[in-house]
C-alpha positions as CSV (number, residue, x, y, z in Angstrom):
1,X,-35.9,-38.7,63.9
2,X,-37.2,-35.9,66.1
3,X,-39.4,-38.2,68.2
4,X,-36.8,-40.9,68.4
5,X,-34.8,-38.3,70.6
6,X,-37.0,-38.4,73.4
7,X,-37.0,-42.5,73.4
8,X,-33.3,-42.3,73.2
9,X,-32.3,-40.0,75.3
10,X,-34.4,-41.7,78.2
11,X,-32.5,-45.0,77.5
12,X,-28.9,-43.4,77.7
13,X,-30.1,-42.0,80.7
14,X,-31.5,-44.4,82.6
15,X,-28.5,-46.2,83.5
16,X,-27.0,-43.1,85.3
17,X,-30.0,-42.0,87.2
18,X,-29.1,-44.9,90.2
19,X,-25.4,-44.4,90.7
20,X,-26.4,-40.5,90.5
21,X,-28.8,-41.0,92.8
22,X,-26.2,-42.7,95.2
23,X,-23.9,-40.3,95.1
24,X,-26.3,-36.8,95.1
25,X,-29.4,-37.5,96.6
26,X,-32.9,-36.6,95.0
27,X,-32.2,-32.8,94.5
28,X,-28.7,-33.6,93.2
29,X,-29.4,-35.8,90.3
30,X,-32.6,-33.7,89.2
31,X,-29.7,-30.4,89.2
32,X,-27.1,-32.9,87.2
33,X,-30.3,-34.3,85.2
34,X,-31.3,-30.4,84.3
35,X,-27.5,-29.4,83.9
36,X,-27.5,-32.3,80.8
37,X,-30.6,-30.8,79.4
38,X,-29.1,-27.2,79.5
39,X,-26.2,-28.2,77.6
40,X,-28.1,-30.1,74.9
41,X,-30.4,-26.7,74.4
42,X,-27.5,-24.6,73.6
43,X,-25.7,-27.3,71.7
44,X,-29.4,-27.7,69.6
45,X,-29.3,-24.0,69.7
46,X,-25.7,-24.0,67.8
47,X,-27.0,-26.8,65.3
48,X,-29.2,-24.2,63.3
49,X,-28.4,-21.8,60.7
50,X,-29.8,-18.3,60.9
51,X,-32.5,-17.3,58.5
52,X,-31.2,-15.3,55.5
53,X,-34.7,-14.3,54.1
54,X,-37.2,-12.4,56.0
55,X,-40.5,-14.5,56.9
56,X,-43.3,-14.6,54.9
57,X,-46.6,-13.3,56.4
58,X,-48.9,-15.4,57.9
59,X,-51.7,-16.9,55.4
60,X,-55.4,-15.8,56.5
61,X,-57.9,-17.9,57.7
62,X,-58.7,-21.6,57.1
63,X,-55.0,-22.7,57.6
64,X,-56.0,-24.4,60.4
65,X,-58.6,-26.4,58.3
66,X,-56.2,-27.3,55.7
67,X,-53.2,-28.2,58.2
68,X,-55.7,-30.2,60.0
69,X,-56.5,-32.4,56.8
70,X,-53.2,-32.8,55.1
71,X,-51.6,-35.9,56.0
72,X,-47.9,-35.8,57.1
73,X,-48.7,-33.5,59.8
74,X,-51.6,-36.2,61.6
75,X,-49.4,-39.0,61.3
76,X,-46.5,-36.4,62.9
77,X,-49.0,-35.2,65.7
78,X,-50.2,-39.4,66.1
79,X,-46.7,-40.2,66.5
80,X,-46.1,-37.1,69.6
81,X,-49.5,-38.5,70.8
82,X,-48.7,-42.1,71.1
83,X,-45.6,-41.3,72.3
84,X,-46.9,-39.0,75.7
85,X,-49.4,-41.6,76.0
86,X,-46.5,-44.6,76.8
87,X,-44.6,-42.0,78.3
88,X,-46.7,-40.5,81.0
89,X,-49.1,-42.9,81.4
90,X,-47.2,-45.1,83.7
91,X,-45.3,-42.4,85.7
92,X,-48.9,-41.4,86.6
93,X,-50.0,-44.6,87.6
């Protein structure tokens, strides 16, 4: 779901980035393009509880080992990989 954002959120607004661009210039759909991002940080920002327990310590070393072999977080890290890869790639070239 969390990945599916990024993919989404560049669909919806693709369709406004020409008229915006019409109407504003460069410089003024980049400020109405970051002005929509502010607002979805601080409505993200709403969307999470506060933490009612204090956080636990931070294991010693080796954790790195272990979260490097335990398998939901590669196929999380695979999916933010193949995603930057089909989503940079072609702005670069």
């Amino acid at each position: 779901v969390a990945v599916s954002g990024a993919a989404v959120s560049g669909l919806a607004l693709a369709p406004l980035l020409p008229p915006a661009l019409d109407s504003y210039g460069w410089r003024g759909a980049l400020l109405l393009l970051a002005a929509v991002s502010l607002h979805l940080v601080a409505a993200a920002a709403l969307l999470r509880p506060p933490p009612r327990t204090p956080p636990e310590p931070p294991e010693p070393s080796g954790t790195l080992l272990r979260l490097l072999r335990h398998g939901p977080f590669l196929r999380y890290a695979a999916a933010f990989a193949l995603l930057d890869l089909g989503y940079y790639v072609p702005f670069v070239h």
